[in-house]
N, C-alpha and C positions, 0 to 999 in steps of 0.2 A: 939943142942943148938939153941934156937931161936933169933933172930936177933933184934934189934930196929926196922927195918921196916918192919919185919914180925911179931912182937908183934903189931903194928900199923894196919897192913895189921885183922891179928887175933880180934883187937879189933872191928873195922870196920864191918868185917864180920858176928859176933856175935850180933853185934844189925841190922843188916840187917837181920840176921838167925829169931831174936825173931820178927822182925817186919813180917818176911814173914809168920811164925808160925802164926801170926795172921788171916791171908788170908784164902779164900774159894778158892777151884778147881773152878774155871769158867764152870758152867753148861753146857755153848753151845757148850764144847771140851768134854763133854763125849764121844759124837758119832761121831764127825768132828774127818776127819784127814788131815792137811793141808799139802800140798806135800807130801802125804802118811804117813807123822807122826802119829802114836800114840804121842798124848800130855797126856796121862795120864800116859804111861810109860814115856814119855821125863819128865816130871815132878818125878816121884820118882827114876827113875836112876837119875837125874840130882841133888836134892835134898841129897841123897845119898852119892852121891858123896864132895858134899859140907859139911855134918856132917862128914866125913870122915878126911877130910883135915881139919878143925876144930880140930878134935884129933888127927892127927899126918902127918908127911912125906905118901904121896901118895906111894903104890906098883906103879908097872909099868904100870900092867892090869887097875888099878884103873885110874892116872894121862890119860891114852890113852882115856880112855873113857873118862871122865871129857872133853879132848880137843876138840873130836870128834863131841861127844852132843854139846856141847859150841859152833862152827860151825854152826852144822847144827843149831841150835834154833835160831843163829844170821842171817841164810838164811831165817827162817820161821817167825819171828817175825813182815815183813811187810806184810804178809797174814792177821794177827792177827787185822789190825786197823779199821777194821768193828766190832767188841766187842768189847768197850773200855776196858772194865776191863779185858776182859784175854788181849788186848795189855799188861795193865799194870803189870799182873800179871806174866806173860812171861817174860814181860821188866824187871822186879825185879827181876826174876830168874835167867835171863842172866845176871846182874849184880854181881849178888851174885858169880855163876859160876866164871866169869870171875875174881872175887877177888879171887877166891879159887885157880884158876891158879897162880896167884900171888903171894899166900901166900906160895903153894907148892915151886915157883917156887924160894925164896925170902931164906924158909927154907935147900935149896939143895945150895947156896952160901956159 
């Protein structure tokens, strides 16, 4: 059953989802790895993870990851403020991430 402030949370998330849908990969992260990240995998695991919890209560394997990346991406993000747009691009995935924490977390209440 979903909650009021997880249908809020749900709503939220969904026009951030179509808003980031909008967005291009930030070219200068093809071949950078910032603290050893891959940003192109942090990017479709972390995305992934957010259409995931969109559709339903997080597995366990899924929720661990989600927290994980979400972390680290929130350690790597002030490496990011020499490219403005993948800062902001990053910036808006960690947001997203971090509502999807939310929402999972909102859903298990």
């Amino acid at each position: 059953m979903i909650t009021g402030a997880a249908e809020a949370r749900l709503d939220q998330l969904a026009r951030l989802w179509d808003e980031f849908m909008t967005l291009r990969f930030p070219p200068g992260l093809y071949q950078r790895e910032p603290q050893g990240s891959c940003m192109v995998m942090m990017d479709t695991t972390l995305a992934g993870c957010v259409a995931s919890a969109m559709d339903g209560p997080l597995d366990d394997r899924n929720r661990d990851l989600l927290q994980a990346r979400t972390a680290a991406l929130g350690e790597i993000l002030p490496s990011l403020r020499d490219d403005e747009y993948a800062a902001k691009y990053f910036a808006h995935l960690h947001g997203m991430t971090v509502l999807a924490i939310e929402l999972d977390q909102a859903r298990r209440e």
